[in-house]
C-alpha positions as CSV (number, residue, x, y, z in Angstrom):
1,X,7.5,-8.6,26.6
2,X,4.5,-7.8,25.3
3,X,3.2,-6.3,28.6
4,X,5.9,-4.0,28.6
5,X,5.3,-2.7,25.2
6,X,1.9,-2.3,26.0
7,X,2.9,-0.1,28.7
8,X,5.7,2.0,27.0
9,X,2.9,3.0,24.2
10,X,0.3,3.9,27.1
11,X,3.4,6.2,28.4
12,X,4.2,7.6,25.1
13,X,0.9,8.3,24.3
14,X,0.3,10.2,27.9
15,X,3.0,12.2,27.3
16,X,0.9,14.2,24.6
17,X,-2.6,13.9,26.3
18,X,-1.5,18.1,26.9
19,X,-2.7,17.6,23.2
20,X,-6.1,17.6,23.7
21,X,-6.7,20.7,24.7
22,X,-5.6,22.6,22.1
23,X,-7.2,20.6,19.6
24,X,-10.3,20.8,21.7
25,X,-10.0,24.9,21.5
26,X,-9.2,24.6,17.8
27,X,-12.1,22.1,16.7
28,X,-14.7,24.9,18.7
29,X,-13.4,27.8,17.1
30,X,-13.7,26.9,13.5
31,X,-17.0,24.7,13.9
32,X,-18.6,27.7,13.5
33,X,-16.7,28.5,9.9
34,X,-18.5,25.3,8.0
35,X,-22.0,27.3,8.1
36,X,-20.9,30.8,7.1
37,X,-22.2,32.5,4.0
38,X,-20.3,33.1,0.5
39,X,-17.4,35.2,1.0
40,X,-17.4,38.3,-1.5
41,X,-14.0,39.4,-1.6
42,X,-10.5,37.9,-2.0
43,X,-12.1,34.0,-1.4
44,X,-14.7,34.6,-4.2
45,X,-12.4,36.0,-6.5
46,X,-10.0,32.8,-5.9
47,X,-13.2,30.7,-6.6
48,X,-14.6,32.1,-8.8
49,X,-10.5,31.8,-11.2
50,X,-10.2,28.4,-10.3
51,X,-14.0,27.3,-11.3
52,X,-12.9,29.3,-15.1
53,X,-9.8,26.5,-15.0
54,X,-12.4,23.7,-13.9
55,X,-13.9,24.9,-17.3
56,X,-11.0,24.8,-19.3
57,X,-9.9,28.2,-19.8
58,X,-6.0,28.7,-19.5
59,X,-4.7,30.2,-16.6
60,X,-3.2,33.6,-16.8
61,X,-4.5,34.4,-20.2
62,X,-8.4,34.3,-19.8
63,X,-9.0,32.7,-16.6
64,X,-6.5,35.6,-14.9
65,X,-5.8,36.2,-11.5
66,X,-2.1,37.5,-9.7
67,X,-1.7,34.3,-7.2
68,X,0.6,31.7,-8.3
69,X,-0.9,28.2,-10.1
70,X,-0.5,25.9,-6.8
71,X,-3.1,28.1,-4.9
72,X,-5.3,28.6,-7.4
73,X,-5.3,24.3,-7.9
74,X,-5.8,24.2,-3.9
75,X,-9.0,26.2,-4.5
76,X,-10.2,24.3,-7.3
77,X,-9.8,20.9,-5.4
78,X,-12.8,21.5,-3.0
79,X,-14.7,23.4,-5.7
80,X,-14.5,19.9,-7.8
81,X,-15.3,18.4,-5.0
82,X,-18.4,20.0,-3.1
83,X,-18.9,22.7,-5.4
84,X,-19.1,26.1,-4.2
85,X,-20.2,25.6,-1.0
86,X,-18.4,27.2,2.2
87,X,-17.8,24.0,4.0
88,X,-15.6,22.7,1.5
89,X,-13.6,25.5,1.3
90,X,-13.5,25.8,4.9
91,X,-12.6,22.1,5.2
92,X,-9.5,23.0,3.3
93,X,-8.4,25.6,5.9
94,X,-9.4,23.3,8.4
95,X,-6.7,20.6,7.6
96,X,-4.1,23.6,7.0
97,X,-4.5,24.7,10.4
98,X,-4.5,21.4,11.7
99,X,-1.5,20.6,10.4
100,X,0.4,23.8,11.4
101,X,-1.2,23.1,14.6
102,X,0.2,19.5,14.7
103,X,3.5,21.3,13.8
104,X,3.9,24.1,16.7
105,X,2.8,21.0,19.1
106,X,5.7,19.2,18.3
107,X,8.4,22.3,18.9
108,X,6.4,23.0,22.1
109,X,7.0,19.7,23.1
110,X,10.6,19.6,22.5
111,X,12.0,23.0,23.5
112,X,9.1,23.7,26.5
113,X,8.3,22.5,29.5
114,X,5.0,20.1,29.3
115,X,2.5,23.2,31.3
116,X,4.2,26.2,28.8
117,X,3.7,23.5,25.7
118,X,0.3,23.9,27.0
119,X,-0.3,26.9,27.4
120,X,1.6,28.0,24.2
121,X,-0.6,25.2,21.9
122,X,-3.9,26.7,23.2
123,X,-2.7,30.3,22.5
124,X,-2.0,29.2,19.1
125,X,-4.9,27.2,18.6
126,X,-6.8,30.7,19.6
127,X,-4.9,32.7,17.1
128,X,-5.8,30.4,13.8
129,X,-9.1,29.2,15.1
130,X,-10.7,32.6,16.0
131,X,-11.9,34.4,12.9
132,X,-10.3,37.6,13.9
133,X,-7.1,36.9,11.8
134,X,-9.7,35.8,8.8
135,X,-7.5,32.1,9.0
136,X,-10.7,30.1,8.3
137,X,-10.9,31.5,4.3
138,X,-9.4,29.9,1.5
139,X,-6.6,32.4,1.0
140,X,-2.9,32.3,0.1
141,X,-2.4,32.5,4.3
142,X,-4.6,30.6,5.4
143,X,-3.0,27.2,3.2
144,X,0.4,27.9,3.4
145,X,0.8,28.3,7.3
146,X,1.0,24.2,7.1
147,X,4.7,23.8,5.2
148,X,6.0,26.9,6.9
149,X,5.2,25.7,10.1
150,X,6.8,22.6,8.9
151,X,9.7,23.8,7.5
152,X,10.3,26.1,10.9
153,X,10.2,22.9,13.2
154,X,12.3,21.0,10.8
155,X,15.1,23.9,11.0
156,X,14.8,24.5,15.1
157,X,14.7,20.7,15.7
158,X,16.7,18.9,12.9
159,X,19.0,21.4,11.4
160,X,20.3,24.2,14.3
161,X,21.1,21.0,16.9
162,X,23.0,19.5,14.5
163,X,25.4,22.2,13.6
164,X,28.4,19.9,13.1
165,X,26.8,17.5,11.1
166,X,25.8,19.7,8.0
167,X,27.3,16.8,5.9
168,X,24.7,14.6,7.3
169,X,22.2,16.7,7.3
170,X,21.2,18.3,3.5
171,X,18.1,16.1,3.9
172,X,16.6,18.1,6.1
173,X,17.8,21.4,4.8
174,X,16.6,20.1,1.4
175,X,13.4,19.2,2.6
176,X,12.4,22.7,4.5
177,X,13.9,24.0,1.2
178,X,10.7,22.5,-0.2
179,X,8.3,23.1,2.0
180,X,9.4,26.6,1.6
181,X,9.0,26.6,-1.9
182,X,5.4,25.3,-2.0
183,X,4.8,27.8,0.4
184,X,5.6,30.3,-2.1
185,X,3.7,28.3,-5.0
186,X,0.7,29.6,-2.8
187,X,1.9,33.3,-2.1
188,X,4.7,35.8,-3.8
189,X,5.9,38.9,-2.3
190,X,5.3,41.1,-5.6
191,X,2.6,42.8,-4.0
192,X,5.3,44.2,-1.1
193,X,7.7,45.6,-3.6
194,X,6.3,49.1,-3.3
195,X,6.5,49.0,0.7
196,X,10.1,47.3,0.2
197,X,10.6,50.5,-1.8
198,X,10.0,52.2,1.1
199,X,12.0,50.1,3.7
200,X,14.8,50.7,1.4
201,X,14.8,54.5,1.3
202,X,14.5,54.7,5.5
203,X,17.3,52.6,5.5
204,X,19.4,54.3,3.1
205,X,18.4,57.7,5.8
206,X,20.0,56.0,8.2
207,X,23.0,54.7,6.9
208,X,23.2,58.3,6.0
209,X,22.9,59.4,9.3
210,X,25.3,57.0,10.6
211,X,28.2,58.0,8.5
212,X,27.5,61.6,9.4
213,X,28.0,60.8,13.4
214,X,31.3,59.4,14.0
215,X,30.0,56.9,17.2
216,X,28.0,55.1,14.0
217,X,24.8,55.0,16.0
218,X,21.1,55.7,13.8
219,X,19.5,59.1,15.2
220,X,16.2,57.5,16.4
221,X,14.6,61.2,16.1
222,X,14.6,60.1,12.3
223,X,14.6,56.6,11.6
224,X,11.7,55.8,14.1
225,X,9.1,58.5,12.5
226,X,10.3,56.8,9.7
227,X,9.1,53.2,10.8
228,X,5.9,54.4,12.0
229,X,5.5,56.2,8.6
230,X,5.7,53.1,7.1
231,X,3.3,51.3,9.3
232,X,0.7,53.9,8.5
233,X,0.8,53.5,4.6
234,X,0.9,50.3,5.0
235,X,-2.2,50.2,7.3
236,X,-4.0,52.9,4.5
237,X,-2.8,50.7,1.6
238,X,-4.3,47.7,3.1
239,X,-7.5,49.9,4.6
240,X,-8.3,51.0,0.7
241,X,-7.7,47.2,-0.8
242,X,-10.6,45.8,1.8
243,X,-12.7,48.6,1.7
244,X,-13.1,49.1,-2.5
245,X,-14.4,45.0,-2.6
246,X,-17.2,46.3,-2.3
247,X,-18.8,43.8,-5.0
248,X,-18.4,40.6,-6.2
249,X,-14.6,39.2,-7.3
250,X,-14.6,37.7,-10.9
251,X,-11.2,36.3,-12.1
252,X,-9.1,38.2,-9.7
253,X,-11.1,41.5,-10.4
254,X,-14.0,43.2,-8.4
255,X,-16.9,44.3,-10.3
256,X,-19.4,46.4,-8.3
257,X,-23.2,45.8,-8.0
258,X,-24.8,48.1,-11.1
């Protein structure tokens, strides 16, 4: 009996080894993130609101910043914990990753193949463990990729299978509800309300254009010129955000060197 216990764990457990090397891929990448230097921009800022709430100033009325509480606490847990050092904050990320890392496995491992669960868990341990997407700072992103992730594997894998037993099944649905919403306790979409705007209008041009073409069909020769519009101010938006942090962030606000 006990033998063959022994041997259904040492099955079990082979049946992830394909693990290993996208946590191998993932560890590499972001060993390097632990010995950066202080960030000056949006982590800085973050740090530099939630070390004001460390020392007692309200939030939102003198310690001020425009990210919701719950990220602001994330950043001032490692903050009362290893003080401002990079690591800590890193270490945060780090465990964020991991986790939506851990998640993504999972789903691989259910809906691929054991070589494309592979591959697809070292292209993802790539993507968050490279610092080209930034995912190593302590930013709204970077933290709440963990219950997203979550929530996403707990809709594909315990919530679409089951579609005739949604009875049975509010649990679940009630529980990605929530990992949802802490996701949002660490980002809000206020900041997209001008590009929304914007969505809005090109879509309003083409339902225009579709009820002036009896087949109902969007000219493309508008709408698509449109899109790319979009992208672009989008991209110049974003281009004049990163480029004016030019000095160091104090409660949410950049003041520049004198």
């Amino acid at each position: 009996m006990s033998q063959s216990r022994a041997a259904r764990g040492a099955g079990s457990w082979r049946r992830w080894t394909w693990l290993a090397p996208g946590l191998l891929v993932y560890t590499i990448c972001r060993v390097p993130s632990f010995f950066e230097p202080h960030w000056y921009t949006d982590e800085a800022g973050y740090a530099t609101t939630a070390r004001a709430v460390l020392h007692g100033l309200p939030l939102y009325t003198q310690a001020w910043t425009n990210k919701p509480p719950l990220h602001i606490w994330a950043v001032a847990l490692p903050l009362s914990l290893f003080g401002t050092q990079e690591a800590g904050f890193h270490a945060l990320t780090f465990l964020s990753g991991l986790l939506a890392f851990v998640a993504l496995a999972i789903l691989a491992g259910r809906l691929l193949s054991p070589r494309r669960a592979l591959i697809a868990s070292v292209a993802f341990a790539l993507a968050i463990g490279l610092p080209l997407f930034q995912a190593e700072l302590l930013v709204p992103e970077s933290v709440l990729i963990a219950p997203t992730t979550w929530a996403g594997l707990l809709v594909l894998t315990r919530l679409i299978p089951k579609v005739g037993e949604e009875s049975r099944r509010w649990r679940w649905a009630a529980l990605a509800g929530g990992l949802m919403g802490v996701a949002v306790g660490f980002q809000h979409a206020a900041g997209l309300r001008p590009r929304f705007r914007r969505g809005r209008r090109l879509l309003a041009d083409a339902d225009t254009d579709r009820g002036r073409h009896p087949g109902g069909r969007v000219r493309s020769g508008r709408f698509l010129p449109g899109i790319c519009r979009l992208q672009r101010a989008q991209l110049r938006a974003r281009h004049r955000t990163t480029s004016s942090r030019t000095g160091a962030g104090i409660g949410g606000r950049v003041y520049r060197p004198a």
